[in-house]
C-alpha positions as CSV (number, residue, x, y, z in Angstrom):
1,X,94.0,215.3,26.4
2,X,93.0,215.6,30.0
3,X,96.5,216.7,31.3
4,X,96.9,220.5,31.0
5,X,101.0,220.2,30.0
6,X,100.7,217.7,27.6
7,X,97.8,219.6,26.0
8,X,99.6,223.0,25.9
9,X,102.6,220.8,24.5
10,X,101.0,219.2,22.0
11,X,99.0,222.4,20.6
12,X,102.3,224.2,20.5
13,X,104.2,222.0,18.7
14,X,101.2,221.8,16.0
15,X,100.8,225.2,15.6
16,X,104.9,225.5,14.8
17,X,105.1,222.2,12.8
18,X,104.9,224.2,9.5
19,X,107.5,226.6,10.3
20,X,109.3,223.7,11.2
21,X,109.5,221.6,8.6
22,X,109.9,224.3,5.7
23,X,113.1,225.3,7.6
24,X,114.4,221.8,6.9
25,X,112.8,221.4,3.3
26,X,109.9,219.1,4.6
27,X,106.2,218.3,3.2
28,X,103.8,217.2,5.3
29,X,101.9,214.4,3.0
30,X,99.4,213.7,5.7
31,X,99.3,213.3,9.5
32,X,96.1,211.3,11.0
33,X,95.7,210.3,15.0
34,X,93.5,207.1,15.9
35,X,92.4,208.6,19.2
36,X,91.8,205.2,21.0
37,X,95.1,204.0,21.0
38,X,96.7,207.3,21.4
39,X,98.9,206.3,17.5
40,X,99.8,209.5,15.2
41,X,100.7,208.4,11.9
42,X,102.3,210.8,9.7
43,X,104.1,210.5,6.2
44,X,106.9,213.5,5.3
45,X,108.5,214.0,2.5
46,X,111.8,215.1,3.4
47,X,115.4,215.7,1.6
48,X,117.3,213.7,3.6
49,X,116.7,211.6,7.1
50,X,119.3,213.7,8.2
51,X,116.5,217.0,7.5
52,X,114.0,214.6,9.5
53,X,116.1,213.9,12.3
54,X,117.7,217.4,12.9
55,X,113.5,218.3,12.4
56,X,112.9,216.1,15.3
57,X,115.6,217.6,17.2
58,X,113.6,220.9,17.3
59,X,112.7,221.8,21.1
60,X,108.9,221.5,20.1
61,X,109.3,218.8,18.5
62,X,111.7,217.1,21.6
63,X,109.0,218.8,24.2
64,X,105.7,216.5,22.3
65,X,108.1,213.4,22.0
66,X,109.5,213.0,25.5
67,X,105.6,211.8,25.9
68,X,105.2,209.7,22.6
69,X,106.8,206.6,21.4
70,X,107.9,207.5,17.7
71,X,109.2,205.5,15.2
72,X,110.8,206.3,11.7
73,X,110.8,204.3,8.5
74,X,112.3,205.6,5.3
75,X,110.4,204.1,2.4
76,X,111.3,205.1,-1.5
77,X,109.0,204.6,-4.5
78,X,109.2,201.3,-6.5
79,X,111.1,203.0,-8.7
80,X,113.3,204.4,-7.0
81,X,114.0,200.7,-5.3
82,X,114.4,198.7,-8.7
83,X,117.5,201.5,-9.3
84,X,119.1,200.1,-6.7
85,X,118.4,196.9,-7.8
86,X,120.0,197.1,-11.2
C-alpha cells in the first residue's frame, strides 16, 4: 500500500475485474484480503479453469500478479463429487 505502482496496479485491476470476468462467464462469489499477512482470498465461479486461467492471463490481471503469489484450487459440490464416484 505504501508503494505508489503497486497501488495504481492494484486499483486498476479492481476497478476492471468485473468487466473481466463477465467476458469469460465468471462470478465473483466473494473476495476478502487479511491485511496483515498481505493473503487475498477469493472464490469464482467460473465455466471452465480454462475461463479462469485465460481470466488470469488478462494484462491487469498479469500486471497485479507479477507482485502476488496466487494459487488455484478447483473444488465441486459434494454432489457433484459422489457423480464421479458412482
Amino acid at each position: 500500500m505504501h508503494n505508489e505502482k503497486v497501488r495504481k496496479i492494484s486499483i486498476d485491476a479492481a476497478n476492471k475485474m468485473d468487466k473481466l470476468v463477465k467476458k469469460y462467464g465468471i462470478k465473483v462469489v466473494g473476495s476478502w484480503t487479511s491485511m496483515p499477512d498481505h493473503t487475498n482470498i477469493s472464490v469464482y465461479d467460473a465455466p471452465s479453469m480454462e475461463a479462469l486461467l485465460k481470466c488470469s492471463m488478462e494484462p491487469e490481471i498479469m500486471a497485479w500478479m507479477s507482485y502476488n503469489m496466487t494459487e488455484t484450487k478447483p473444488i465441486m459440490t459434494l454432489e457433484e463429487t459422489m457423480k464421479l464416484m458412482k
